[in-house]
C-alpha positions as CSV (number, residue, x, y, z in Angstrom):
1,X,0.3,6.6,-254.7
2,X,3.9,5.3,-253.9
3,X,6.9,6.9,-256.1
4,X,8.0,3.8,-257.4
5,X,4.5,3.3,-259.4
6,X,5.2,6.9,-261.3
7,X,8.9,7.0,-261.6
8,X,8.9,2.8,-263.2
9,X,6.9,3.6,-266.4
10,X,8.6,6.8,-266.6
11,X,11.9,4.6,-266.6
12,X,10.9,2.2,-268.8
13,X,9.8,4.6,-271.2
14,X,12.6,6.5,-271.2
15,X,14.8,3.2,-271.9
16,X,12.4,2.1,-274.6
17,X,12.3,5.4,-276.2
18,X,16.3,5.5,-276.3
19,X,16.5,1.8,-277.9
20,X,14.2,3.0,-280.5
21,X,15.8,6.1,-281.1
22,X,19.6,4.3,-281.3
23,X,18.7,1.8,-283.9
24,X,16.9,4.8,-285.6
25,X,20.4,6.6,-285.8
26,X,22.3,3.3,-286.1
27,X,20.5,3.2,-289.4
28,X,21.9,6.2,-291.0
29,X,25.4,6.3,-289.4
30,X,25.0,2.5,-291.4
31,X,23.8,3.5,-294.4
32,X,26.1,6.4,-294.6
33,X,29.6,4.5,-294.0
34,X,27.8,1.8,-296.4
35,X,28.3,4.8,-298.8
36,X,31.3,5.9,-297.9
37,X,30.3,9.0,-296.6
38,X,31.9,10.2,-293.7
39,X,29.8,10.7,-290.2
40,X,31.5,12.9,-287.6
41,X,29.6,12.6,-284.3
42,X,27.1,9.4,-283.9
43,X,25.2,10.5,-280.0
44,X,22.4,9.3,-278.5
45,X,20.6,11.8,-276.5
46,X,20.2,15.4,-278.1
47,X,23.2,17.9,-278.1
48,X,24.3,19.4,-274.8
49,X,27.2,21.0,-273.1
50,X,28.2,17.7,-271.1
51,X,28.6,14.3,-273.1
52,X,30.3,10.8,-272.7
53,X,32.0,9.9,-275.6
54,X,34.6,8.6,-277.3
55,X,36.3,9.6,-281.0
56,X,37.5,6.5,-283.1
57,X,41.0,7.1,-284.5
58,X,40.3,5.2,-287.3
59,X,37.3,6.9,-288.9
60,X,37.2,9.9,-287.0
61,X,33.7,9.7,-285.8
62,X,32.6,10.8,-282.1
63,X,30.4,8.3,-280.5
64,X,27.9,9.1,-277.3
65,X,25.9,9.9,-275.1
66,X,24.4,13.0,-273.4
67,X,21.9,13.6,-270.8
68,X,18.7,14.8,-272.7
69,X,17.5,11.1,-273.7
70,X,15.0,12.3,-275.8
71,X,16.4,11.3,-278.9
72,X,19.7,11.3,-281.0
73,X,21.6,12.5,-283.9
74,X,23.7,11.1,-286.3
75,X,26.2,14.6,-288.2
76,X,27.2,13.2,-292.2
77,X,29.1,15.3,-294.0
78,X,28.0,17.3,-296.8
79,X,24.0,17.4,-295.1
80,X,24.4,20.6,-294.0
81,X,25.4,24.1,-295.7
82,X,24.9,26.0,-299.5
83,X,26.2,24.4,-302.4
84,X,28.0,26.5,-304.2
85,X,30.3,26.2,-307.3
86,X,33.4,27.9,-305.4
87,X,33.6,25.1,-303.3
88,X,35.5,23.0,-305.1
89,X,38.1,25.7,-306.1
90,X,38.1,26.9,-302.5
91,X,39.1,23.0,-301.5
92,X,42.1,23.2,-303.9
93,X,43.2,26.5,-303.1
94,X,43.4,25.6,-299.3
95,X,44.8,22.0,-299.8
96,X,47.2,23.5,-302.0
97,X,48.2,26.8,-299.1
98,X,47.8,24.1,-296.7
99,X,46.1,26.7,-295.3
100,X,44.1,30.3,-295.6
101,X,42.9,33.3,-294.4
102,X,39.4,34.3,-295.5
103,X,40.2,37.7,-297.1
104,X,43.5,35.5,-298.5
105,X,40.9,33.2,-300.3
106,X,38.7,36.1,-301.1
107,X,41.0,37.7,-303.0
108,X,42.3,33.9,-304.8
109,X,38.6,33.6,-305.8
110,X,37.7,36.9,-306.6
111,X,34.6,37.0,-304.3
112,X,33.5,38.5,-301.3
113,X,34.9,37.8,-297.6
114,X,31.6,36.5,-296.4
115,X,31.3,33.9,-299.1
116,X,34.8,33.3,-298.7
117,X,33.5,32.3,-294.7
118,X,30.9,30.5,-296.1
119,X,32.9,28.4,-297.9
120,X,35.5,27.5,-294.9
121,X,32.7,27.0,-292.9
122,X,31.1,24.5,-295.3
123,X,34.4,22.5,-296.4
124,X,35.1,22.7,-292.2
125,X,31.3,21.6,-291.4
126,X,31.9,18.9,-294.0
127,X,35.1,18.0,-292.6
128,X,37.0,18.6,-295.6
129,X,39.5,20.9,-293.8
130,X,40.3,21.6,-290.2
């Protein structure tokens, strides 16, 4: 059997497989800015150490693509991490400091320094704060 009989449907698989999966992912980065909801990275292949992208200055997103075609991901804000009734104090407090320390905001809130870390990490994850 010559190599170009196994490597062609491996190809066009591959390529099929991507278009699917980028209008899959097309249609929640869409649905998300439809609700105003802000989408930091928008990538078609599955996370990895080397990528080709590009971040838009205007919304802030990061747009790509990375070498492991086998699917894509689409990171909205507010998807991942605990909900937790601090957070919006925790928001305020930094805006406010401009920013804070984690044993800083501990003490503000009168909690603990890991849920303190959990909250920066959420509002940061989120992209509420840098």
């Amino acid at each position: 059997m010559n190599l170009l009989a196994i490597l062609s449907p491996i190809f066009w698989g591959l390529l099929v497989l991507s278009l699917l999966v980028f209008v899959h992912e097309a249609g929640h980065y869409g649905m998300a800015r439809l609700c105003g909801v802000r989408v930091t990275e928008f990538f078609l292949g599955m996370p990895f150490k080397y990528k080709l992208s590009h971040k838009s200055k205007k919304y802030g997103t990061e747009v790509g693509v990375t070498p492991l075609l086998f699917g894509g991901y689409t990171r909205i804000c507010g998807m991942e991490g605990q909900l937790d009734e601090l957070l919006p104090q925790a928001l305020m407090s930094v805006q406010e400091a401009g920013s804070l320390e984690v044993g800083t905001l501990a003490a503000k809130l009168n909690c603990e320094d890991d849920r303190a870390y959990n909250l920066l990490y959420t509002l940061a994850d989120w992209g509420s704060i840098e």
